[in-house]
C-alpha positions in Angstrom: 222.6 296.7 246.2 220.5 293.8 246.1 220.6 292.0 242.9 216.8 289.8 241.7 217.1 288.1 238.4 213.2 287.0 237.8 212.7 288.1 234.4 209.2 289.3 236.0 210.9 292.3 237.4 211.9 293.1 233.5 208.5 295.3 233.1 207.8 298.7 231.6 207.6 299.9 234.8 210.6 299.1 235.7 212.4 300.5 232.5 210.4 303.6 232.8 211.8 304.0 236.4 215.2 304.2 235.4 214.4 306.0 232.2 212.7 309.0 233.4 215.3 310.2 236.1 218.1 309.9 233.3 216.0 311.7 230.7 215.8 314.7 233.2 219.8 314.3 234.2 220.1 314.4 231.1 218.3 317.7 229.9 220.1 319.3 232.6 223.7 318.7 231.0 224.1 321.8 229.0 222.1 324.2 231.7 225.7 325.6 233.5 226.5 327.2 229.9 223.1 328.0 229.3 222.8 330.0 232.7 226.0 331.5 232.2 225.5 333.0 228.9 221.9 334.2 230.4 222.9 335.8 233.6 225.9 337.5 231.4 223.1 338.8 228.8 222.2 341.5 231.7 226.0 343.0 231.2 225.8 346.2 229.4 227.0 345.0 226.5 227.0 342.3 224.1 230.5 341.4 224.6 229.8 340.0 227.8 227.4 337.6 225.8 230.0 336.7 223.3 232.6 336.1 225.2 231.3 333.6 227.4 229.7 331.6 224.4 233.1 331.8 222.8 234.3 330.4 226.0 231.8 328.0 226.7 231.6 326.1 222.8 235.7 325.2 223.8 234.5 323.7 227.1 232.1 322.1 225.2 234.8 320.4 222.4 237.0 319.4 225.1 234.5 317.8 227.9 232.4 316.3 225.2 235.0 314.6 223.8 235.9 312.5 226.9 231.9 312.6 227.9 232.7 308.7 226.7 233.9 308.2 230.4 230.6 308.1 231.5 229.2 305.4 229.2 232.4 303.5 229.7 231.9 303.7 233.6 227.9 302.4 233.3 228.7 299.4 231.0 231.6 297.9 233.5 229.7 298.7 236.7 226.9 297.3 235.6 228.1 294.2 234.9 230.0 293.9 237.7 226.4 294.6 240.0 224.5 292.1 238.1 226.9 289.8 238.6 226.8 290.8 242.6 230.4 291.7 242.8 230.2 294.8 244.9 234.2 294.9 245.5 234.1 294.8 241.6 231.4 297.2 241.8 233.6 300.3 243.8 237.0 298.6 242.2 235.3 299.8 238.7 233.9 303.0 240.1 238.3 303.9 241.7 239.7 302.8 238.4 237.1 305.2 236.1 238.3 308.1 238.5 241.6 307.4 238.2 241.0 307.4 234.4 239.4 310.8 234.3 241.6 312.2 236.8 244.7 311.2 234.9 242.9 312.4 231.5 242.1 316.0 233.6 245.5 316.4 234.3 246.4 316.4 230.8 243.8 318.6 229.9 244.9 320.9 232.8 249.0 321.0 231.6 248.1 321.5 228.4 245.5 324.5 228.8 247.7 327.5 227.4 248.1 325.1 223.8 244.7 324.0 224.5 243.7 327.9 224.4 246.2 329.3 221.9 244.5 326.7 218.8 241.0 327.4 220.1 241.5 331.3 219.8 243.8 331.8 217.6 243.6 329.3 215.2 239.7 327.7 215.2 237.6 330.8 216.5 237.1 334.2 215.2 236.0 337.2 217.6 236.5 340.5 218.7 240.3 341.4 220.4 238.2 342.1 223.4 235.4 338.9 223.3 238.5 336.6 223.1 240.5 338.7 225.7 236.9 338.0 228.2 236.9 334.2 226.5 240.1 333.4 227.4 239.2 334.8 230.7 236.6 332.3 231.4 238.1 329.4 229.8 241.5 329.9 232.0 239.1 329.7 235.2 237.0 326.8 234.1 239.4 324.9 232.8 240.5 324.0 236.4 237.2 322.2 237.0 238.0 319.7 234.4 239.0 317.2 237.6 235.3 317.5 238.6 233.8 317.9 235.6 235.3 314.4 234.6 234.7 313.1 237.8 231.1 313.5 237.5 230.8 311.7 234.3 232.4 308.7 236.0 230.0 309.3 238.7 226.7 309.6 236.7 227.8 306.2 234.8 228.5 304.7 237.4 225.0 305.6 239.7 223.4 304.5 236.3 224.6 301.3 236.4 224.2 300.0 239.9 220.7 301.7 238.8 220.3 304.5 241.0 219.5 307.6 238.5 217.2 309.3 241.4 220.5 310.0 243.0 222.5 311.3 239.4 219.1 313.3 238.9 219.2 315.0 242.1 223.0 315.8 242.1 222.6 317.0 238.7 220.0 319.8 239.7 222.1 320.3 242.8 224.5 321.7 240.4 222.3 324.1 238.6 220.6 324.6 242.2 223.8 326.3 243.4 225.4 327.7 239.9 222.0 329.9 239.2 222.0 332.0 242.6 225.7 331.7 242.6 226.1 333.3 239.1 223.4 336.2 239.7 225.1 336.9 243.0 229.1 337.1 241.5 228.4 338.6 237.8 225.4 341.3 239.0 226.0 341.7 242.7 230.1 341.6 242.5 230.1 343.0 239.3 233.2 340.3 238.5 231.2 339.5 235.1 232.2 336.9 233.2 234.7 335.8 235.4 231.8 335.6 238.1 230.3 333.1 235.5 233.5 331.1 235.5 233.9 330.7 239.3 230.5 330.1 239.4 230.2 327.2 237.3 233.6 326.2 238.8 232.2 325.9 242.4 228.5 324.3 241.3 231.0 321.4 239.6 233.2 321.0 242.6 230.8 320.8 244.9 228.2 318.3 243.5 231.7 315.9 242.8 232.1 316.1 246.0 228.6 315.6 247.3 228.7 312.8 244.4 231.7 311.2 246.6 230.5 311.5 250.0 227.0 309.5 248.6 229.4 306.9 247.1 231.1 306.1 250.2 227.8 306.3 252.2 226.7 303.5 250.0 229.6 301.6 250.5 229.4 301.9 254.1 226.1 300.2 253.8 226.8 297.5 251.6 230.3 296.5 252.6 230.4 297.5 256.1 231.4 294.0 258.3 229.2 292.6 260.9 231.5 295.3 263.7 230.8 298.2 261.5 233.7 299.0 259.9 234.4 299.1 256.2 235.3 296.7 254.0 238.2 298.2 252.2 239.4 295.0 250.3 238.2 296.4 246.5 240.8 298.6 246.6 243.5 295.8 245.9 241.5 295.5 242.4 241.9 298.9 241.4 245.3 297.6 240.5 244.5 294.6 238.7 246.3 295.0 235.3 244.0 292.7 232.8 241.2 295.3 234.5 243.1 298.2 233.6 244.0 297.3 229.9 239.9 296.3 229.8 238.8 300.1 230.5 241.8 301.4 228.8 240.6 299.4 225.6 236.6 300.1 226.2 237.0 303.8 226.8 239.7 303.9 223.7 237.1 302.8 221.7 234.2 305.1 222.9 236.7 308.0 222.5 237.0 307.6 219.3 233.0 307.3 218.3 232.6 310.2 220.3 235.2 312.4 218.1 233.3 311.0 215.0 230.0 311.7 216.4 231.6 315.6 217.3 232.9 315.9 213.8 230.0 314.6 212.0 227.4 316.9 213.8 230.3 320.2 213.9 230.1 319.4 210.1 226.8 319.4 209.7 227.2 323.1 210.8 229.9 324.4 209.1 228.4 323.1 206.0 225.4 324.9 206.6 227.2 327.8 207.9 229.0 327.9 204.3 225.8 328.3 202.2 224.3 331.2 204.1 223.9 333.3 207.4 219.9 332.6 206.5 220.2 328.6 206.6 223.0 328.4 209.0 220.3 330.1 211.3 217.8 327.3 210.1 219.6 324.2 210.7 221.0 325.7 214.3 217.2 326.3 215.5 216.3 322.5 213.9 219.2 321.1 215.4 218.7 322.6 218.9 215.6 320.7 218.0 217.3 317.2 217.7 218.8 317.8 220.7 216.1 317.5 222.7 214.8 314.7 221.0 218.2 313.2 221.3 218.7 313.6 225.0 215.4 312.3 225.5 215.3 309.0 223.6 219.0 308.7 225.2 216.9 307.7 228.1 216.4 304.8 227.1 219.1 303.8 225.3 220.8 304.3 229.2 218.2 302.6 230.7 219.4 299.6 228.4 222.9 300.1 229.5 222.7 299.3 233.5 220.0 296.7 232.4 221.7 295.1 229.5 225.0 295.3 231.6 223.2 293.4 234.7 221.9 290.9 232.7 224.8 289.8 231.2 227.0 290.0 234.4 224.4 287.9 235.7 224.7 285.5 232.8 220.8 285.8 232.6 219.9 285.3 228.9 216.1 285.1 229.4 216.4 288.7 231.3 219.0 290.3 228.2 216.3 289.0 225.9 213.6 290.4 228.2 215.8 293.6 228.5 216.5 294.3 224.8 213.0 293.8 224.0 211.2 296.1 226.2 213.3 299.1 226.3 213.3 299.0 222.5 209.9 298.6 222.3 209.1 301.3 224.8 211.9 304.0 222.8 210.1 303.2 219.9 206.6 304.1 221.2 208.4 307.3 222.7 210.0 307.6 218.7 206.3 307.9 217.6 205.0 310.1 220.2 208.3 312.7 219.2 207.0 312.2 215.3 203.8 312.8 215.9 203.9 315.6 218.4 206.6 317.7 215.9 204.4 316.8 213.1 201.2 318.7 214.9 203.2 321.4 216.8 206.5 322.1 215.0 205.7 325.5 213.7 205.1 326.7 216.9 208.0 325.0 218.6 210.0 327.1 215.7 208.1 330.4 217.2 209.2 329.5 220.3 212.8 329.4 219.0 213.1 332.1 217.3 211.3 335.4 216.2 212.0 336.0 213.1 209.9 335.8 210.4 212.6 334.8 207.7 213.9 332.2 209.7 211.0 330.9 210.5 209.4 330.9 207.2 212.8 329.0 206.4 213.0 326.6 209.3 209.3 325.2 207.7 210.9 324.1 204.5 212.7 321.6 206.2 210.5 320.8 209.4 210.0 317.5 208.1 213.4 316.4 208.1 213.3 317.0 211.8 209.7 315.2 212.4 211.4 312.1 210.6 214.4 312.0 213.0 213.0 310.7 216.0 212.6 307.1 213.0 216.3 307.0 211.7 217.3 307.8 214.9 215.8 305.3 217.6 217.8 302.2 216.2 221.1 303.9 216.7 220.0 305.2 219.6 219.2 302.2 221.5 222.0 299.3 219.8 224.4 302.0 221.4 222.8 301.6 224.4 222.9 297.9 224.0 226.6 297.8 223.1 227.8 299.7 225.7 225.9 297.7 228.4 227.6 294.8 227.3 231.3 296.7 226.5 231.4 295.2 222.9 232.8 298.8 222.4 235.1 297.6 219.4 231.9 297.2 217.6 230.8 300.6 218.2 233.8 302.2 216.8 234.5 300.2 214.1 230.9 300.7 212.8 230.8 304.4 213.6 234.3 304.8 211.1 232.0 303.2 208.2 229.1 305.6 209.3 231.3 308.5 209.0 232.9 307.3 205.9 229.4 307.0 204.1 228.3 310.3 205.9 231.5 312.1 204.6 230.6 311.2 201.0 227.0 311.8 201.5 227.4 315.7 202.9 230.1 316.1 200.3 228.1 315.3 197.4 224.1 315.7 198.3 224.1 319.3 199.2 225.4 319.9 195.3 222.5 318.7 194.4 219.8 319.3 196.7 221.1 322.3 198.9 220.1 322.5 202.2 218.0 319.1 201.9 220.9 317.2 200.8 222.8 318.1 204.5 219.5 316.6 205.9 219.6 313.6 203.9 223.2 313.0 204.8 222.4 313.4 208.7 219.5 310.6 208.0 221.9 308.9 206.2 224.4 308.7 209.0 221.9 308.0 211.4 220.5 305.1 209.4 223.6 303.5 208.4 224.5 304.0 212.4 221.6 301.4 213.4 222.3 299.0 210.1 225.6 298.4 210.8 225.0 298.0 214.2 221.9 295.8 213.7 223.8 293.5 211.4 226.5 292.0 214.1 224.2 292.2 216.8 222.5 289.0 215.2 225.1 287.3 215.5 226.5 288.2 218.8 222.9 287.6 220.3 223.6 284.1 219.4 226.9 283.6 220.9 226.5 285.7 224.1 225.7 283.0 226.3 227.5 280.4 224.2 229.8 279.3 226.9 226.6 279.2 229.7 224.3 276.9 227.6 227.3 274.5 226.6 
């Protein structure tokens, strides 16, 4: 883990080497349920189908609202590798774990509540889809452990700025879970509990995998001149001020992250309310989003491990170099999003759905999505910043006034404009998102390296 300040290493290249892997990663984050609920569609009957979306949109709730371990991993770690503290490095990457284990454990005790609300009380199906649901969510629900442990792990291979490795291990995963899935729900017949174990094991073992290349890099980099390792970070694991620090930043991140879930779940119901026609619309534009999202994420992560190594390093002229090139180069990638749904988004529609009403719908309101890749980039990419320098208290406090002015906006626009008002309340959220960060962030530029300079 060799550590090389020059600002000349700060180049596009550079940030488009850690960019692309993580866009990719990235991408491949929702492919477990994805396959799932495909390999299940060749079951007989459309139960099968239902049961483990049913099963998989609770999964989804509960592992995306502690997804904020791997941003809180990234920012610490790569601080900690800028400033070429490697014990700090691994004393990080033990205390994250022993976060999300801790956090898994909860989620594990508390699975026949957690399943009780989600069945009974949130979702609506079938006797027999949420018989076949609860199925699959009792059997994934024990992956939580690895599930959480590989969001510590991807942040924290992010931020000592290896994202080849998260990339690989990520299609590792889908690698095993596709053959393994066709095997146990068609060859077994075990249906959707073959979907369930399958996702289970593909989780497990790329954890694992994720562990054994953790300590094979700590056997390289702290191994002493006779071989052996170098075990001393372990007595920082420990360290209390440490503690309270990733208790505080991944308090805060947990927090925008239930915002963020509510806002967009929202968005939905809302749509949902008006129609079976627009909630149809705004699920095939959203799906949209996503991909723009996870893309443009990209670089808002590449900012993170960079961010977070220039200021561990106390490097001003490299943060500066840092903040301006990977927001220069999301924006370009903004453009190229605009530009590319503004030629092709009706047949990116066709490709989403067939059906003619829906389509004819969907255009109506096309060019909310080909403006989203604009509002979106500056929130995008000062979250990115934040996080790589852990001003996480920031982040929440300026996500509650987003959501505040969002809650007002989707409340009251839609009376007037319909469906265009929710889309002017998403932009609204979005926009008020980069503001609000925007505004502190010109002050805290200024302070950062205060205490260096002085």
């Amino acid at each position: 883990m060799v550590v090389q300040h020059t600002t000349s290493q700060i180049n596009y290249q550079r940030v488009w080497n850690l960019a692309w892997p993580i866009i990719l990663a990235n991408i491949t984050i929702p492919l477990i349920g994805a396959t799932n609920i495909a390999v299940i569609g060749r079951m007989p009957s459309p139960v099968y189908i239902g049961a483990v979306a049913l099963g998989v949109v609770v999964l989804q709730c509960i592992y995306w609202s502690f997804s904020f371990l791997r941003k809180g991993t990234t920012g610490v770690t790569a601080q900690a590798y800028g400033a070429q503290n490697y014990s700090e490095v691994y004393s990080s990457l033990a205390r994250a774990l022993l976060l999300a284990f801790s956090l898994a454990t909860v989620v594990i005790v508390f699975q026949e509540l957690i399943s009780w609300l989600a069945f009974n009380v949130f979702l609506n199906g079938s006797e027999e889809v949420e018989a076949l649901a609860k199925e699959y969510f009792g059997i994934r629900i024990w992956g939580s452990i690895a599930t959480m442990g590989n969001y510590v792990m991807l942040g924290w291979f992010y931020g000592i700025q290896r994202p080849k490795l998260a990339l690989i291990l990520r299609i590792a995963m889908n690698a095993l879970n596709i053959p393994l899935a066709i095997y146990m729900v068609i060859t077994l017949h075990w249906g959707v509990a073959g979907a369930a174990w399958s996702a289970l094991i593909s989780h497990h073992f790329v954890f694992v995998l994720s562990l054994i290349v953790a300590f094979i890099l700590l056997k390289k980099e702290q191994a002493n001149a006779n071989g052996s390792i170098n075990w001393g970070f372990l007595n920082g694991i420990f360290d209390r001020s440490k503690l309270v620090r990733l208790f505080k930043i991944n308090s805060d991140l947990f927090i925008r992250t239930v915002l963020l879930f509510i806002a967009f779940a929202w968005f939905t119901s809302a749509a949902a309310s008006r129609s079976d026609l627009i909630l149809a619309v705004n699920t095939v534009l959203i799906n949209l989003f996503w991909f723009i999202s996870y893309a443009l994420d990209g670089f808002a992560n590449a900012a993170e491990a960079l961010i977070g190594q220039a200021y561990g390093a106390k490097n001003q002229i490299m943060f500066n170099e840092v903040v301006h090139k990977t927001s220069k180069m999301a924006i370009v990638f903004a453009l190229v999003f605009t530009l590319a749904y503004f030629i092709f988004g009706t047949q990116m529609l066709s490709l989403m759905t067939n059906l003619d009403s829906v389509k004819i719908e969907a255009t109506k309101y096309l060019p909310w999505l080909i403006a989203i890749p604009l509002t979106g980039i500056g929130a995008f990419q000062l979250d990115g910043i934040y996080i790589g320098l852990t001003h996480t208290r920031v982040l929440r406090n300026m996500m509650i006034v987003s959501f505040a002015l969002y809650a007002i906006a989707i409340l009251i626009l839609p009376q007037y404009f319909a469906n265009h008002g929710l889309w002017l309340a998403l932009h609204i959220f979005l926009i008020v998102r980069a503001v609000s960060l925007a505004i502190p962030f010109q002050k805290l530029k200024n302070q950062l390296f205060l205490d260096e300079s002085t």
